[in-house]
Legacy VTK file of the C-alpha trace (Angstrom):
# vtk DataFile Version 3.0
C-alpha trace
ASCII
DATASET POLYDATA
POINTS 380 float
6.962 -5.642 -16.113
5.668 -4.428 -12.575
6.798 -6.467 -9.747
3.754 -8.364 -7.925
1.914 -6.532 -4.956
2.709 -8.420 -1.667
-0.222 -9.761 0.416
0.183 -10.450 3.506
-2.593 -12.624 4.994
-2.952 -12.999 8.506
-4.260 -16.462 8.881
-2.780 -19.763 7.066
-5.828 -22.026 6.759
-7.696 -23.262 3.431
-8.933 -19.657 2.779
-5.428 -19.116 2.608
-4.567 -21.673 0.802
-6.792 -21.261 -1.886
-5.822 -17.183 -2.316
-2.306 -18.588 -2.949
-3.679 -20.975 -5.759
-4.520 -17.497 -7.813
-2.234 -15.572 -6.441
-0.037 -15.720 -9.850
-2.786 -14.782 -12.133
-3.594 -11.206 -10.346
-0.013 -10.496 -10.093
-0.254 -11.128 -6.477
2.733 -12.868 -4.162
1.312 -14.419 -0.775
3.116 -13.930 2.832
1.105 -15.926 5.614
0.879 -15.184 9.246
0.587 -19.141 9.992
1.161 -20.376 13.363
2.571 -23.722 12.452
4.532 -24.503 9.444
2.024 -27.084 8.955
-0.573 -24.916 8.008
-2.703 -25.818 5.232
-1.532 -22.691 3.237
2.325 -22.868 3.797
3.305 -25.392 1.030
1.872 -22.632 -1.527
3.174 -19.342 0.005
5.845 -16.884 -1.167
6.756 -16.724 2.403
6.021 -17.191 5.596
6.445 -15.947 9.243
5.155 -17.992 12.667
3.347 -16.386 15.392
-0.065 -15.444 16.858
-2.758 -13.664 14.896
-3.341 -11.088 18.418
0.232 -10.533 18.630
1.186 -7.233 17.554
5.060 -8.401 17.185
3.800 -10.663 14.704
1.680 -8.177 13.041
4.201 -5.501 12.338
6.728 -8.390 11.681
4.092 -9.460 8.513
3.951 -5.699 7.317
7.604 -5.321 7.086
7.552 -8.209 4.516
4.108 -6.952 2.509
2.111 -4.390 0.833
-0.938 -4.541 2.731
-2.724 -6.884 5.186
-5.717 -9.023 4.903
-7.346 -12.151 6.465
-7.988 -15.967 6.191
-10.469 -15.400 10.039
-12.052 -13.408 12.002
-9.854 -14.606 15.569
-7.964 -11.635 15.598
-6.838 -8.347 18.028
-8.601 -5.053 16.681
-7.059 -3.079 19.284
-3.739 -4.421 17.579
-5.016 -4.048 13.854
-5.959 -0.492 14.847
-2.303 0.104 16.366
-1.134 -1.102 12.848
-3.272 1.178 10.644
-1.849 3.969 13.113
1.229 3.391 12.085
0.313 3.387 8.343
-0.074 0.002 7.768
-2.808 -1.062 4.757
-5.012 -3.602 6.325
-7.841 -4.296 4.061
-10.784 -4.436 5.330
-9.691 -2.480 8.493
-10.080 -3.196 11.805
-13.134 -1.168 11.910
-14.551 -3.184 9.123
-13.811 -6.328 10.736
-15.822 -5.140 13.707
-18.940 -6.408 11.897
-17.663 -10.025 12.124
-15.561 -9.920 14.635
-18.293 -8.907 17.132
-21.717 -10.107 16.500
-22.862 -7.350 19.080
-21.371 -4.596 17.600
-22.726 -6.042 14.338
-26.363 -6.258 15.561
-26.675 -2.713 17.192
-25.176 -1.221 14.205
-27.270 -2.860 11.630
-30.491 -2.105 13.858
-29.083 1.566 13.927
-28.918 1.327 10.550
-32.898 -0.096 9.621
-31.234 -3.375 8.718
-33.475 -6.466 8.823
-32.115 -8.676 12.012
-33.914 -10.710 14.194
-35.319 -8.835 18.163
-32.292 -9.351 19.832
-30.889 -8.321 23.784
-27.013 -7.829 23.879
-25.765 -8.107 27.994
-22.720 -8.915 29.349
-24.364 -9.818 32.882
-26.376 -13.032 33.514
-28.715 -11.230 36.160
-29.413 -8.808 34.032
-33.226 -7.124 34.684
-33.893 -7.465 31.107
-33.218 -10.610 30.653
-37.056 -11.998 31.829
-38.717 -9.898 29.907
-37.376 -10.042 26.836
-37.597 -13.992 27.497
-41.035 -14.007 28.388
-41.730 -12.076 25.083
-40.743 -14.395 22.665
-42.523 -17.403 21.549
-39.260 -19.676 22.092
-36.556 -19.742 24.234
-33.917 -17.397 22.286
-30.241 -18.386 20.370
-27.924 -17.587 23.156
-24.486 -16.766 20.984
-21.123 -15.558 22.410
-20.563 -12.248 20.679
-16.780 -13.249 19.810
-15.055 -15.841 19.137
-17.555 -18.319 16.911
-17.799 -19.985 13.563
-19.582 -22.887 12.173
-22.105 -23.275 14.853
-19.365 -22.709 17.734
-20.233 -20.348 20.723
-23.725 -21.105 19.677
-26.533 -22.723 21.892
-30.097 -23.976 20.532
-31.689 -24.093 24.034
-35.272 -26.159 24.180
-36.651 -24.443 27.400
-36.334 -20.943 29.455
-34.006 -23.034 32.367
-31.208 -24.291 29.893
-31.941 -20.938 28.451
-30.526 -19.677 31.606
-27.740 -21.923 32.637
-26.293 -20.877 29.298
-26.656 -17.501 29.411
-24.957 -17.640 32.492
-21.909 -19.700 31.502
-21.225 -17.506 28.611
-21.625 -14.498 30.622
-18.657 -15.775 32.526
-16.480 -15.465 29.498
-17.752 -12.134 28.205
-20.441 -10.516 25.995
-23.551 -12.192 24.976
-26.162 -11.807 22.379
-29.612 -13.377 22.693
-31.582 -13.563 19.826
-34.990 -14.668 18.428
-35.617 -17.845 16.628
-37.137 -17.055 13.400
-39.483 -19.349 11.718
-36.797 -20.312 8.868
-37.811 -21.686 5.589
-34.046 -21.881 4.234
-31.023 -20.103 4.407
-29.533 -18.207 1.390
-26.028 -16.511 1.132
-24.307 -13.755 -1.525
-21.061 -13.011 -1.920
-20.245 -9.377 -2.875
-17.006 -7.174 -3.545
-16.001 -3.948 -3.425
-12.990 -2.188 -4.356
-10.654 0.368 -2.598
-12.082 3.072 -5.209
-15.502 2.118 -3.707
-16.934 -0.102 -7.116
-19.427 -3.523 -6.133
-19.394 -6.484 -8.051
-22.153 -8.932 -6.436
-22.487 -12.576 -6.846
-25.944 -14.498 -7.657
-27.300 -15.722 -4.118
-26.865 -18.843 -3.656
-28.788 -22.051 -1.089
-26.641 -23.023 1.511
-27.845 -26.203 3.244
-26.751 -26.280 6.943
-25.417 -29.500 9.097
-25.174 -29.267 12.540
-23.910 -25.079 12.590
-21.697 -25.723 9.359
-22.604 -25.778 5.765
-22.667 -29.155 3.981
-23.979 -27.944 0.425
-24.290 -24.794 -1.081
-26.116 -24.747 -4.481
-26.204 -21.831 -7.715
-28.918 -21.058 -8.573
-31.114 -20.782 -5.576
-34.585 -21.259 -5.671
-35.251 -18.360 -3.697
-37.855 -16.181 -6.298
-36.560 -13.460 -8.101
-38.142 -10.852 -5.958
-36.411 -11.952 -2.644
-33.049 -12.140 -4.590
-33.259 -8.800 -5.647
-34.249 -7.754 -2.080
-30.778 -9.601 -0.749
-29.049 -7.822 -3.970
-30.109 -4.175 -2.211
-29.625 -5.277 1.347
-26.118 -6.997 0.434
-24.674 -3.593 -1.381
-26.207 -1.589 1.362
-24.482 -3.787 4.351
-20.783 -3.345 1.622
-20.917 0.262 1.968
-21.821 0.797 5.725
-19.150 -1.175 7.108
-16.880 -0.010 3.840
-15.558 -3.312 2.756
-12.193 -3.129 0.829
-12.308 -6.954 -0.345
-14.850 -9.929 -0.417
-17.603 -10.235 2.078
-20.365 -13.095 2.579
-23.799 -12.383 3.718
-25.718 -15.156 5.498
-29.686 -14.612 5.577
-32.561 -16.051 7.361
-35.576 -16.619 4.500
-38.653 -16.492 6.771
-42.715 -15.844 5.912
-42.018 -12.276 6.743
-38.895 -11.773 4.184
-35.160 -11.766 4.387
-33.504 -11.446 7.604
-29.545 -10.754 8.405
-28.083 -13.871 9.807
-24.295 -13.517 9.344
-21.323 -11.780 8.117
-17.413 -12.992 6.662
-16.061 -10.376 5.773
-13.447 -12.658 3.390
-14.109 -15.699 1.457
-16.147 -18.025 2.768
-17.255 -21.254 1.972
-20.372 -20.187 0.149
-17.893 -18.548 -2.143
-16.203 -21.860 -3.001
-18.514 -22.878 -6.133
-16.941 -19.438 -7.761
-13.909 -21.358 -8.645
-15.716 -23.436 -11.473
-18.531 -21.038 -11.571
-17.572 -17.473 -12.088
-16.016 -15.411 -14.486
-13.501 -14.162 -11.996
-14.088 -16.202 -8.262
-14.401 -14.851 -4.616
-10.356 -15.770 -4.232
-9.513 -13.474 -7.332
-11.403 -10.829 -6.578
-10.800 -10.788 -3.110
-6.882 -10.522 -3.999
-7.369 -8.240 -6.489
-9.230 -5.546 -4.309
-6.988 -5.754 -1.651
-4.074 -4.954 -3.825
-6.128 -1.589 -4.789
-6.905 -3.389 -8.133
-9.944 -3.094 -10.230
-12.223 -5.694 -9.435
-13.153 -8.609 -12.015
-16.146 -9.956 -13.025
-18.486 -11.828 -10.927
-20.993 -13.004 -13.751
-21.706 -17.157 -13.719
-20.174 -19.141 -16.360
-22.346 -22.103 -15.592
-26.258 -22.914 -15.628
-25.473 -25.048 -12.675
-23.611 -25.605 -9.421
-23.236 -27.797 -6.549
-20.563 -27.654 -3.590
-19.987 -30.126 -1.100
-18.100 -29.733 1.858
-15.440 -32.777 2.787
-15.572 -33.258 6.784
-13.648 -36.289 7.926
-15.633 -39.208 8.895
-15.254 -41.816 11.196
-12.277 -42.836 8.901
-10.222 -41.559 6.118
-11.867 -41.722 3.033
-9.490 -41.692 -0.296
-9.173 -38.341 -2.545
-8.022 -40.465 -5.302
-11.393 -42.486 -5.794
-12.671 -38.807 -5.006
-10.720 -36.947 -8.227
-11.619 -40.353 -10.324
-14.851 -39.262 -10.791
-15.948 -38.012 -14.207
-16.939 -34.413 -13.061
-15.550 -33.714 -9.809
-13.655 -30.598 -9.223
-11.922 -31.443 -6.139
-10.021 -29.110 -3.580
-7.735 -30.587 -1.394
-6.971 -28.105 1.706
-4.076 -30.173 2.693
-4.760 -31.022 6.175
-4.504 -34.426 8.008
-7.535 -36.377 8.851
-9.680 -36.393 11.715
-13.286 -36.894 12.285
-15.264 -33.935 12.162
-12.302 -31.635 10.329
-13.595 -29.950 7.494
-10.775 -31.313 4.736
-11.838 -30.149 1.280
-14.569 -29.227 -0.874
-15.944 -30.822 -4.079
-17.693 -28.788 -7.131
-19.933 -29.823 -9.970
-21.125 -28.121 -12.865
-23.221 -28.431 -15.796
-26.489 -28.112 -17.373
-28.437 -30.745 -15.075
-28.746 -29.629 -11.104
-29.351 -33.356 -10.467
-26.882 -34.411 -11.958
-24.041 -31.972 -10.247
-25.945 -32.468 -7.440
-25.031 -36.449 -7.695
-21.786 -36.096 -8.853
-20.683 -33.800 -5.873
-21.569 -35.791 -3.328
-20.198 -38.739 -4.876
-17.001 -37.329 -5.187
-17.501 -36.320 -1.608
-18.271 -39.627 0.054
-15.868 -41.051 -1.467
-13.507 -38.511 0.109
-15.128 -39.987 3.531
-17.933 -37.050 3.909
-21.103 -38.026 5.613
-23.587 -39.509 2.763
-26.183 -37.016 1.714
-28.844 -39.451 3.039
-28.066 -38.260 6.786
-28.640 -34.571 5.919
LINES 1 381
380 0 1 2 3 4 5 6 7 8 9 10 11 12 13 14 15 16 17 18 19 20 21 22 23 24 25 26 27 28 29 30 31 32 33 34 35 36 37 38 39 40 41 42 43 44 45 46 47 48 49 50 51 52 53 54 55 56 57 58 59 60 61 62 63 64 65 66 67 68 69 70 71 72 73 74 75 76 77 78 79 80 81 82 83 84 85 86 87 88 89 90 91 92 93 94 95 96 97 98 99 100 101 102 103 104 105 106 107 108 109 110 111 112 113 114 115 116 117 118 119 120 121 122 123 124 125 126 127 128 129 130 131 132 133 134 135 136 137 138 139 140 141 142 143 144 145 146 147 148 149 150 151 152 153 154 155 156 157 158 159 160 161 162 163 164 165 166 167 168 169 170 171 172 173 174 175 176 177 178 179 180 181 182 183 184 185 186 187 188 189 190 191 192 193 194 195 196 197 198 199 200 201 202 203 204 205 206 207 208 209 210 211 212 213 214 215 216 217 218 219 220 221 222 223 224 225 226 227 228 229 230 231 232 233 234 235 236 237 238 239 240 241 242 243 244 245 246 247 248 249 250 251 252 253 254 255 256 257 258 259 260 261 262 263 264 265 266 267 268 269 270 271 272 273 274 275 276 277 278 279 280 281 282 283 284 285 286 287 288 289 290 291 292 293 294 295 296 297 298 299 300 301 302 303 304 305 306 307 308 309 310 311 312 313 314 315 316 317 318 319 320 321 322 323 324 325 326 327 328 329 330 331 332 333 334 335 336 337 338 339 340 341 342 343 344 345 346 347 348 349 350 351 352 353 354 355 356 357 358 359 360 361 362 363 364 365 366 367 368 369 370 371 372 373 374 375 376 377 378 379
């Protein structure tokens, strides 16, 4: 019997945590990068070492105890990553991959390079820019002013209403570093799919799924959309092309815009990602499998559904603790407990249902969910 392939995963969080949950079944041993020992993922991992995710100490510390190197985030060094892959390091996806995610500049000028559908956009790094006005003054709102690094779940990420807090925010993020403005789109929904590809260069895609959005973070994500079949097949082609130009060893998400003029790119993780989640109860093989098992140079399972119907419901802490064991007690429920201590506002689990009746996963999710102190579904 073959010993198990060592993955080291920079990153200790419930991403983590939930890679560790399969590791066993893909013949796959976890080592975390975790900064704390109180890291949601520690209590389930092989091993693990403390220190920062930039440090490049760290880094080579983690290799010396692993196989090959993947992630949990995107808040990492790719000048270090790249020192690492120098050296002969695996770290899947590489730091050149992670450049898509990492840096939503980068991202956007590559994918416009590329004839990718993203939204007019206007990347500067200095507030009096001369462009700035005009591409302002040619848009029919003020633009999404977004910090190129550095965000998730709606951080880094200003809505302004008019051209002057347009401005103000422009400039304090120019402060800090790069900036990307970009167009609001006239958005009818918002639609995710999950894809993976292996180090031989084989794609597995998952159906696209609804995500329904909160305040910059997801609150529900639902299988199958109700996006037609014609637009899903469009986000099938766009989702394989987007694999193979940034050359994705592992699991990626891809967040789009649905607007009257089609699909447009909104997003990229290139890891699991909380869209993924319902592929635990709802896949032949789900995102935390596959993403293990094509890291590990494996061959890649199978991402069919095993369900007619899903529904995934985030668990962020309310304005008190709510109780996991009046979450698990009800009939249905498939609830994931990420370990973490409440606070208001954390995100601390997730809750699936499945069956033959949306409606009725649809109620028992959120159920489950309140009663693990999420906001009601009322408030969405």
């Amino acid at each position: 019997m073959s010993s198990p392939i060592r993955v080291g995963v920079v990153g200790a969080g419930q991403l983590a945590r939930m890679m560790a949950e399969t590791a066993a079944a893909v013949g796959v041993e976890i080592v975390l990068l975790a900064t704390s020992h109180d890291d949601a993922a520690v209590a389930l991992a092989h091993q693990t070492i403390i220190g920062q995710p930039t440090s490049l100490d760290a880094l080579r510390e983690l290799s010396r105890h692993c196989d090959v190197i993947t992630f949990d985030h995107e808040l990492v060094s790719l000048p270090a990553l790249a020192e690492l892959e120098a050296e002969g390091v695996a770290v899947r996806p590489s730091a050149a991959t992670l450049a898509y995610s990492v840096d939503k500049a980068i991202q956007r000028q590559r994918f416009e390079a590329a004839g990718l559908p993203v939204p007019r956009f206007l990347v500067i790094t200095d507030e009096h820019d001369d462009r700035i006005e005009d591409f302002l003054h040619s848009l029919p709102a003020p633009p999404v002013v977004k910090t190129a690094t550095g965000g998730y779940d709606g951080r880094g990420v200003v809505i302004p209403d008019t051209l002057d807090e347009c401005r103000s925010a422009i400039a304090e993020r120019c402060a800090s570093g790069t900036v990307v403005l970009e167009e609001r789109v006239a958005l009818q929904m918002e639609v995710a799919q999950m894809v993976v590809r292996s180090v031989a260069g084989d794609i597995a895609l998952y159906p696209v799924v609804t995500t329904v959005q909160v305040d910059g973070m997801c609150a529900e994500v639902n299988y199958p959309t109700i996006l037609g079949d014609e637009r899903c097949a469009q986000a099938s082609v766009l989702t394989a092309q987007i694999a193979e130009l940034v050359d994705l060893v592992g699991v990626m998400a891809v967040e789009y815009f649905v607007t009257p003029e089609g699909l447009w790119i909104n997003e990229l993780a290139i890891r699991p990602h909380n869209s993924g989640h319902w592929t635990i109860e709802g896949c032949a093989t789900s995102q935390f499998a596959n993403h293990l098992l094509a890291v590990s140079g494996q061959t890649i399972g199978d991402t069919s559904p095993i369900v007619a119907n899903a529904v995934m419901v985030n668990v962020v802490g309310g304005p008190t603790p709510g109780s996991i064991e009046l979450a698990t007690a009800v009939p249905g429920a498939f609830v994931h407990d990420y370990g973490k201590s409440w606070r208001p506002g954390r995100k601390l689990g997730h809750v699936t249902a499945v069956g033959d009746d949306f409606d009725a996963a649809e109620v028992t999710a959120w159920k489950s969910a309140r009663a693990y102190g999420t906001q009601s579904q009322e408030t969405l």
